[in-house]
C-alpha positions in Angstrom: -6.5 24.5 -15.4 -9.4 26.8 -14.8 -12.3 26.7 -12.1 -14.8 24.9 -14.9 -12.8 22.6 -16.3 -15.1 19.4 -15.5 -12.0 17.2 -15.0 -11.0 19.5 -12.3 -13.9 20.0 -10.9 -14.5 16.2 -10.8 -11.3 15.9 -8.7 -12.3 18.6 -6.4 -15.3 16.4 -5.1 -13.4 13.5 -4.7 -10.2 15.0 -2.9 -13.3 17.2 -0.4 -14.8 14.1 0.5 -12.1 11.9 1.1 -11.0 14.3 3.9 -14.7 13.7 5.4 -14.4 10.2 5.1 -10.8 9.8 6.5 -12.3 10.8 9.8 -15.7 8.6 9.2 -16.0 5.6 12.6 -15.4 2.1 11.7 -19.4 1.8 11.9 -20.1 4.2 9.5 -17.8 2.7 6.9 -19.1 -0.9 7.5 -22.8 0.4 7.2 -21.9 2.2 3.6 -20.5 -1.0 2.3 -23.1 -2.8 3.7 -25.3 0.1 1.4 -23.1 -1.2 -1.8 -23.7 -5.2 -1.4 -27.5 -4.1 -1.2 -27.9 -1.8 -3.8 -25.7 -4.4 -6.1 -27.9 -7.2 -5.2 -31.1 -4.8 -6.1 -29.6 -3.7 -9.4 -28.8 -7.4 -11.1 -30.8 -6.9 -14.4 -29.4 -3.3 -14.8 -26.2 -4.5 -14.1 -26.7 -6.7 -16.5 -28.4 -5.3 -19.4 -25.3 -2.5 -19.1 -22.9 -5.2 -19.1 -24.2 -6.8 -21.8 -23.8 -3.6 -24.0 -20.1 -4.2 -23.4 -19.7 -7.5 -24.2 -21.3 -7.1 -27.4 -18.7 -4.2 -28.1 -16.1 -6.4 -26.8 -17.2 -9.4 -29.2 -17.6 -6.7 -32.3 -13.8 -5.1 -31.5 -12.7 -8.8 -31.1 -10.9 -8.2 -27.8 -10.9 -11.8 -27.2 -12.0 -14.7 -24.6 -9.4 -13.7 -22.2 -10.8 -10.2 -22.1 -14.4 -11.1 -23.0 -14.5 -13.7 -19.6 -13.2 -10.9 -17.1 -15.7 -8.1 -18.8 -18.7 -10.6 -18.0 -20.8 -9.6 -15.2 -23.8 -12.7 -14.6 -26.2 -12.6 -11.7 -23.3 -15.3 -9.8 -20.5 -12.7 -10.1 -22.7 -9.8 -9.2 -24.1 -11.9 -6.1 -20.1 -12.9 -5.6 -19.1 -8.9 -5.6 -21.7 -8.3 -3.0 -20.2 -11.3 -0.5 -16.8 -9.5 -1.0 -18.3 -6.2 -0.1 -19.7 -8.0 3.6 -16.6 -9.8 3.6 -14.9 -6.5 3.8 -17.1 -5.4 6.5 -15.5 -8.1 8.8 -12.3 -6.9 7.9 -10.7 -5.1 11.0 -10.0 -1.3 10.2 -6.5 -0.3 9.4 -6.8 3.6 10.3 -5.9 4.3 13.3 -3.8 1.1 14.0 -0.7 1.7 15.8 2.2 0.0 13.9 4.4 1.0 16.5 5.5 3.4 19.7 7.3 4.1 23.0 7.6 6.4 25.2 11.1 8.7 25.4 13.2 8.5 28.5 11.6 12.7 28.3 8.5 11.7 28.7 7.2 12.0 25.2 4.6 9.2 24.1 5.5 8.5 20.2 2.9 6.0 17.7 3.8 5.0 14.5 -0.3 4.7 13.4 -2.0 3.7 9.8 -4.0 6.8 7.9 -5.2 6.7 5.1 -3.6 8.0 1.5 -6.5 10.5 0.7 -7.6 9.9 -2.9 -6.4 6.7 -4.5 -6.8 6.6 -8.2 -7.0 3.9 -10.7 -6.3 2.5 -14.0 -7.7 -1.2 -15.1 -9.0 -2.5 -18.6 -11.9 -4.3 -18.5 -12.5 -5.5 -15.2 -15.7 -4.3 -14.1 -15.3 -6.2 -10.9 -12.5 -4.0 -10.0 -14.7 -1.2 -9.9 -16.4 -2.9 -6.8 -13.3 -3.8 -5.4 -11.4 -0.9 -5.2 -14.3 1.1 -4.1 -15.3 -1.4 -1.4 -11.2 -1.5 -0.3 -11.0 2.4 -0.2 -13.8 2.8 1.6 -12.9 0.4 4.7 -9.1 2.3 4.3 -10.7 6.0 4.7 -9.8 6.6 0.9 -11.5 8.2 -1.6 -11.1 6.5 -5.3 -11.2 8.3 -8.9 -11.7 5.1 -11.3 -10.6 4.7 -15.1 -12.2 1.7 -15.7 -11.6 1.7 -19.8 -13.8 2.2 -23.1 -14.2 -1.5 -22.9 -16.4 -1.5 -19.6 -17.6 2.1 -19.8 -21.2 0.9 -19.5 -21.2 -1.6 -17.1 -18.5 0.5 -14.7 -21.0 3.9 -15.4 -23.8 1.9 -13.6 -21.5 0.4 -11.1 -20.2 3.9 -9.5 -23.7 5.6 -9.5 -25.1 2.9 -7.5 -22.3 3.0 -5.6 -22.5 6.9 -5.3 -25.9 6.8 -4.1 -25.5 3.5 -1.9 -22.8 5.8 0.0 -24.7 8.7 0.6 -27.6 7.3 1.4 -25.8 5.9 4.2 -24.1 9.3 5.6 -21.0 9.1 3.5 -20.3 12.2 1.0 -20.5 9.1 -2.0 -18.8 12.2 -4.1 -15.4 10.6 -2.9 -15.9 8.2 -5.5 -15.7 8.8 -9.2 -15.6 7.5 -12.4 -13.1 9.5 -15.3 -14.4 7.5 -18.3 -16.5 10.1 -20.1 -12.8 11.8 -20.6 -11.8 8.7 -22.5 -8.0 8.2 -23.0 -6.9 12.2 -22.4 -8.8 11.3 -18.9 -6.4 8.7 -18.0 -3.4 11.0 -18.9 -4.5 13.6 -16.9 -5.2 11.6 -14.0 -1.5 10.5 -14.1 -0.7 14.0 -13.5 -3.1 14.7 -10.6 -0.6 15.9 -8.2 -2.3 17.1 -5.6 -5.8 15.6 -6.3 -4.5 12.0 -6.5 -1.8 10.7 -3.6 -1.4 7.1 -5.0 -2.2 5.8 -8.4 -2.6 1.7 -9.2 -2.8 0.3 -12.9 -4.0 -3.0 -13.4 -4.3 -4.4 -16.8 -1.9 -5.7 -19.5 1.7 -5.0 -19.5 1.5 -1.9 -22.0 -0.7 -0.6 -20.1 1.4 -0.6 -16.7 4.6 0.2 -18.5 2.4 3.7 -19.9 1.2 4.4 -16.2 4.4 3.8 -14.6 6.7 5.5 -16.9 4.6 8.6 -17.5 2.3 9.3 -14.1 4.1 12.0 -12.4 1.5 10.7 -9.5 3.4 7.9 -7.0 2.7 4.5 -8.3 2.2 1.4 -6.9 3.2 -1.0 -9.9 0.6 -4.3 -10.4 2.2 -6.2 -12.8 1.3 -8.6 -15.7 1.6 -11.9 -14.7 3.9 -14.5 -16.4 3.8 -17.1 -14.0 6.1 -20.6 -13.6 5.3 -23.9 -11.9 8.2 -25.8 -11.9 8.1 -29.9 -11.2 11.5 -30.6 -9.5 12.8 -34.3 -10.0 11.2 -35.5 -6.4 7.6 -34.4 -7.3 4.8 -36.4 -6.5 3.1 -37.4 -9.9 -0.8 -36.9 -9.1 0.3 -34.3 -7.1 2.1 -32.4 -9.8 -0.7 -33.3 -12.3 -3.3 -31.5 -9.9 -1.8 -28.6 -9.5 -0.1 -27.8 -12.8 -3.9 -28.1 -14.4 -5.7 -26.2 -11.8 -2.6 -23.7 -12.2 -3.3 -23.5 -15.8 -7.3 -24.2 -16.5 -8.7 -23.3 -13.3 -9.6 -19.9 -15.0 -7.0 -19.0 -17.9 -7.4 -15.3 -18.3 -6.4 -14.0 -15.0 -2.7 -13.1 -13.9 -2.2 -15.8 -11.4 -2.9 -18.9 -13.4 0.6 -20.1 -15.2 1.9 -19.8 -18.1 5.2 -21.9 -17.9 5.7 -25.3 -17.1 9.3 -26.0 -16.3 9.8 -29.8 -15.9 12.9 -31.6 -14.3 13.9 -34.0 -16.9 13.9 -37.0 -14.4 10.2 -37.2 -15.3 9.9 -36.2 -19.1 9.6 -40.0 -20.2 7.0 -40.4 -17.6 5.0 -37.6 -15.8 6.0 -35.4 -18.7 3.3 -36.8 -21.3 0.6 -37.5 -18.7 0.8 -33.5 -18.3 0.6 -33.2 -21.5 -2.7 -34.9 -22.5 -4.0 -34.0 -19.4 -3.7 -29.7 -20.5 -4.4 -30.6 -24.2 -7.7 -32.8 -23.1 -8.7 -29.2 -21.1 -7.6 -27.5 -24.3 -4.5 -25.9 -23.7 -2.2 -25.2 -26.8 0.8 -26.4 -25.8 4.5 -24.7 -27.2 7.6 -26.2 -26.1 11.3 -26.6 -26.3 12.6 -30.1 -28.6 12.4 -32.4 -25.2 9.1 -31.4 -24.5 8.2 -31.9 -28.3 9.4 -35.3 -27.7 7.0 -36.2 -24.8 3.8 -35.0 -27.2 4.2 -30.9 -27.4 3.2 -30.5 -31.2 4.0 -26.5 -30.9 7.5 -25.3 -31.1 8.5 -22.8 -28.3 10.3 -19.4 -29.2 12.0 -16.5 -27.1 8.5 -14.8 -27.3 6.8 -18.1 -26.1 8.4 -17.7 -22.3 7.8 -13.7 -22.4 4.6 -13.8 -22.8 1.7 -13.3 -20.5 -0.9 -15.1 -22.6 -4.1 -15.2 -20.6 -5.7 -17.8 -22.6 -5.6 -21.5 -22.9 -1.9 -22.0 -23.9 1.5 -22.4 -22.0 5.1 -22.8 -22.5 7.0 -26.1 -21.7 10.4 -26.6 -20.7 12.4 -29.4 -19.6 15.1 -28.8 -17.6 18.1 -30.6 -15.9 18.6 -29.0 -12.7 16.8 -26.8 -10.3 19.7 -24.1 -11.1 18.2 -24.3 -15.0 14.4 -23.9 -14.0 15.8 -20.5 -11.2 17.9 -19.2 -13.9 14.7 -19.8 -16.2 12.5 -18.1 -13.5 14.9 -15.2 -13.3 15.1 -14.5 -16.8 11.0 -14.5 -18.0 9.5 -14.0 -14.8 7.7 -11.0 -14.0 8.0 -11.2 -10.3 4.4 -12.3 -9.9 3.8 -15.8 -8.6 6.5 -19.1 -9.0 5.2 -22.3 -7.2 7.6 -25.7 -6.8 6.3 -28.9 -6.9 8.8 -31.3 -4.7 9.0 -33.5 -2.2 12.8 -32.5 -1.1 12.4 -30.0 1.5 15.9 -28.4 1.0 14.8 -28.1 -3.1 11.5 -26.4 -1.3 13.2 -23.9 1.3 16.1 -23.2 -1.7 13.3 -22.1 -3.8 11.6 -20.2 -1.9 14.7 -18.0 -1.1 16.5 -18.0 -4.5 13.3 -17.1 -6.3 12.6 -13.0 -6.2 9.0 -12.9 -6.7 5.9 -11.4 -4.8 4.6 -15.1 -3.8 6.6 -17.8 -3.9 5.1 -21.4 -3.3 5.7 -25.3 -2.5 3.4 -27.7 -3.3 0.5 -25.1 -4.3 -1.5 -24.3 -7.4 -0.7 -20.4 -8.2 -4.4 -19.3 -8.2 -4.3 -18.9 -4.3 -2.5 -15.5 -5.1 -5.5 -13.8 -4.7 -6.6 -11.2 -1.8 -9.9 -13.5 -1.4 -8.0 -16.7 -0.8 -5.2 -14.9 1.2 -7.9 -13.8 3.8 -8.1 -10.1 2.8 -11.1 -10.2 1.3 -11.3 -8.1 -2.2 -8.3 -6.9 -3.1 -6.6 -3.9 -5.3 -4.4 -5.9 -7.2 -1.4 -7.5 -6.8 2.2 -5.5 -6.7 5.0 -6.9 -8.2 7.5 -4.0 -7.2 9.3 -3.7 -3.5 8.4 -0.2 -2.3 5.3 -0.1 0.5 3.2 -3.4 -0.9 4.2 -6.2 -2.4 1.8 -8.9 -3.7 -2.2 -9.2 -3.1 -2.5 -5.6 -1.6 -5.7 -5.4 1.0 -6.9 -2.9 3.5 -3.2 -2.1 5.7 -1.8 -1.9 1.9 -4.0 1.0 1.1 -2.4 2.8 4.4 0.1 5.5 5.0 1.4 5.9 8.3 1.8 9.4 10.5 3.7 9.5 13.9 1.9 10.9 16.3 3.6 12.9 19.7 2.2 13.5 22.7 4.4 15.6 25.0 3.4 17.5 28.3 5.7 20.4 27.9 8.4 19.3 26.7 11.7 21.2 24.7 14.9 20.5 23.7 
């Protein structure tokens, strides 16, 4: 790749100014972000008007509700993006935190301390939001960010980085460390994946073909998010209005994002009883319902299939099982699940702490609707996405996620 290839020379920028910005004071940092909620709040009819471009592409390439509800960008979500932003601002810094340290019986002084990756790149489908959020995350963590926000929000995210480029530098902060790849459409996102040595981490968010594409062919280290089929079983000593209020705020509390469920697994103690109330209460909110013959029985009109429970449908409709132990709803769990978020509803408190050490998922919960996995509701303000895999992060990744670590020896003329 030569000198002028724009790609390159994109990349260039954003790896120059990340090394700038690793070294940038916790104040200088806080007052760029503080830049970005500003200039967001100033820009809410361009913001808009670009958005609005995309949404009408969206509704003429019929990418659906799901999609169409996390594209839209109104003068609420805009204001909302600029209260994460601040909310990141009162974050503590990670850089420079010592995870840990001690001093040799030599005399040497060793630290374990939190730096920052360098250039963090990503790949999402359209999320605009995201665009903010990583941005706003990398920036607090000393990272630079090269974005491939999708054809699908091209005009809304093109908007979104300049304001954020010139929010940045207009507060002392080379704002080249942040870029957007879209203008190289889908051979962008390819190369990106092979951005060794512009690009230290990469992080996908978006469906599950997507992930599986970034994860199987980025030669750049990955940090897997991952599509979200999510369970909420109700064990045979749940509470009936409680299992009723979280199973519907699990599953209509805002359908087309990967923490609200997607399988109801019932104990079959309450499929005469609670069973049918669940039912109307999700097809009232309408929720298709698909289920196996006893849930049929208790008023699902759908019949399940294999593809029912391994699918991540991000949409008004949800599987329905009905199950006979708690070892049935696990091995359920451990079969479909794509190590996102599983919640129990019980009120037996070895069911509760069995669950939550059988179950091998990123969040596991008792007594909880699965849309508190979230960075927001977990305290970390926005957050990068949530990882499903075990290496480094695991689940809603904030600011100490977005972290390396380097030791650090101080000696006073030490050898060995």
């Amino acid at each position: 790749m030569s000198s002028t290839d724009a790609f390159v020379d994109l990349l260039t920028l954003a790896k120059g100014a990340s090394r700038a910005l690793a070294t940038a004071t916790t104040a200088q940092k806080n007052a760029a972000l503080e830049a970005i909620a500003v200039a967001l709040e100033g820009a809410i009819p361009e913001i808009i008007a670009a958005n609005e471009l995309d949404l009408a592409r969206g509704v003429e390439n019929a990418i659906g509700d799901g999609l169409l509800d996390r594209l839209k960008l109104d003068e609420a979500r805009i204001r909302g993006l600029a209260a994460a932003v601040r909310e990141i601002v009162s974050l503590p810094d990670p850089v420079g935190e010592v995870v840990r340290g001690s001093t040799l019986a030599n005399g040497i002084a060793i630290a374990q301390q939190r730096v920052p990756f360098g250039v963090i790149g990503a790949i999402y489908e359209a999320r605009p939001n995201v665009t903010v959020d990583i941005v706003a995350l990398a920036l607090k963590s000393g990272n630079g960010a090269v974005l491939r926000g999708g054809s699908a929000a091209e005009d809304s995210n093109r908007v979104l980085v300049r304001l954020i480029q010139e929010a940045v530098s207009g507060s002392g902060i080379d704002g080249n460390a942040f870029q957007t790849i879209d203008p190289f459409g889908r051979e962008g996102a390819g190369r990106l994946m092979r951005a060794r040595g512009f690009v230290d981490v990469l992080i996908p968010r978006g469906s599950a073909g997507l992930i599986a594409t970034v994860v199987n062919e980025s030669t750049v280290p990955v940090i897997e998010t991952g599509a979200g089929i999510v369970h909420v079983y109700v064990d045979a000593s749940a509470d009936p209005d409680m299992a009723h209020a979280i199973v519907v705020n699990a599953k209509t509390h805002r359908p087309s994002v990967c923490n609200s469920a997607e399988t109801l697994l019932v104990h079959a103690a309450h499929a005469d009883t609670l069973l049918p109330r669940l039912v109307d209460a999700l097809a009232e909110r309408g929720v298709v319902l698909y289920g196996d013959e006893r849930a049929q029985t208790a008023g699902v009109r759908e019949p399940a299939t294999p593809e029912t429970w391994a699918t991540e449908h991000l949409d008004l409709v949800m599987g329905v099982r009905v199950v006979d132990s708690m070892d049935e709803a696990i091995a359920h769990i451990d079969e479909y699940s794509t190590k996102h978020t599983e919640s129990i509803v019980t009120n037996d408190f070895g069911n509760a702490e069995r669950f939550l050490a059988e179950v091998d998922s990123a969040v596991v919960m008792v007594n909880a609707s699965t849309r508190f996995t979230d960075g927001g509701e977990f305290g970390f303000g926005a957050e990068v996405g949530i990882s499903t895999q075990k290496m480094h992060a695991r689940g809603p990744m904030g600011l100490p996620e977005l972290t390396s670590t380097k030791w650090v020896v101080r000696g006073t003329g030490q050898i060995r």
